[in-house]
C-alpha positions as CSV (number, residue, x, y, z in Angstrom):
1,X,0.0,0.0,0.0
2,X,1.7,2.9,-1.0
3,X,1.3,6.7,-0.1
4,X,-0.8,9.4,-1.7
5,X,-0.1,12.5,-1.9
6,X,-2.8,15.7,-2.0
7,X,-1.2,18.0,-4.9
8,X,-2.6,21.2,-3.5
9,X,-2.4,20.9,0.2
10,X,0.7,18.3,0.3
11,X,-1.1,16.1,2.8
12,X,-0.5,12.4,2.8
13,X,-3.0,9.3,2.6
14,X,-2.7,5.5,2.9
15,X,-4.9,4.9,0.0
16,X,-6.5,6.3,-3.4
17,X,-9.9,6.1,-1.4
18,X,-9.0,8.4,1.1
19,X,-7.5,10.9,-1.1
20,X,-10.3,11.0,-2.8
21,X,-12.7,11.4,-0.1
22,X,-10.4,14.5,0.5
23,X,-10.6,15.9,-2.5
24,X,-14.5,15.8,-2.0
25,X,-14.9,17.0,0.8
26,X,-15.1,20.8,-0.4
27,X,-11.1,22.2,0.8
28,X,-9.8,22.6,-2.9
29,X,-13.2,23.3,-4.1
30,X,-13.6,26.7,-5.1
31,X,-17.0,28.3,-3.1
32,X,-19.5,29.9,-5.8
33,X,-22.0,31.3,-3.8
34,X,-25.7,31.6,-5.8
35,X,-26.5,35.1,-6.6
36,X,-29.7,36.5,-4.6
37,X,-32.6,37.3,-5.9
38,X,-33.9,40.2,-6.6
39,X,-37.1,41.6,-6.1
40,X,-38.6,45.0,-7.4
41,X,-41.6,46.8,-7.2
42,X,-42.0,48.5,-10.5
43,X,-44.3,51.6,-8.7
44,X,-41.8,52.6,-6.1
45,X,-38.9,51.1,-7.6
46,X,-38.0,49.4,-4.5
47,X,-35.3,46.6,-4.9
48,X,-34.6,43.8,-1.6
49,X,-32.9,40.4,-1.4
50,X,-35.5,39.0,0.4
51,X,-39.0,37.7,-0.3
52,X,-40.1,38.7,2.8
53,X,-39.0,42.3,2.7
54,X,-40.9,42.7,-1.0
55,X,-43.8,40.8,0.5
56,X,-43.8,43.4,3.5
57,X,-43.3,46.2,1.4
58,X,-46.6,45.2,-0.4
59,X,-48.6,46.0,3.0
60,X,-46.7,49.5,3.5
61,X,-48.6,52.7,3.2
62,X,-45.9,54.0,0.5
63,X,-46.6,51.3,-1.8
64,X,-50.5,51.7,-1.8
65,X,-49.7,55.6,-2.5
66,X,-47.7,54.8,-5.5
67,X,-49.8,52.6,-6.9
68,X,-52.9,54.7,-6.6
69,X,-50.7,57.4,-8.5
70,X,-49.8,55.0,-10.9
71,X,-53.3,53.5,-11.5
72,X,-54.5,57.7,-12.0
73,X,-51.7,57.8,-14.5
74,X,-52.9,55.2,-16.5
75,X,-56.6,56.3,-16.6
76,X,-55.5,60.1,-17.5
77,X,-53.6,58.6,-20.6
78,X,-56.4,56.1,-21.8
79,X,-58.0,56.8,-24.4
80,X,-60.8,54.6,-26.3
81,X,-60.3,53.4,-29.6
């Protein structure tokens, strides 16, 4: 049974199963962490992270003002066919 050797940290294993568990475990693995999410609210252009924040944001007074603006917006610029 010879001796294995980890390239990038120099440590040393009994056998290829070992190493390999090693290498697996998530040391020489780069860490790519997931971009967030990003909510927005189109009438008060609001940007969070978090699905709860937008989701409270929904309730606040703000956004029912600038949605009732934007709604009056709409209605000013309609016009029938």
């Amino acid at each position: 049974m010879g001796t294995y050797r980890c390239e990038p940290c120099g440590k040393n294993f009994g056998g290829t199963t070992d190493l390999a568990r090693h290498m697996r475990c998530g040391i020489h693995v780069p860490i790519v962490k997931k971009p967030k999410a990003v909510y927005y609210c189109e009438h008060c252009q609001y940007t969070t992270n978090g699905s709860r924040d937008i989701k409270l944001h929904l309730k606040t007074a703000k956004h029912s003002k600038n949605t009732r603006k934007a709604m009056l917006v709409e209605i000013r610029n309609y016009t029938p066919s």
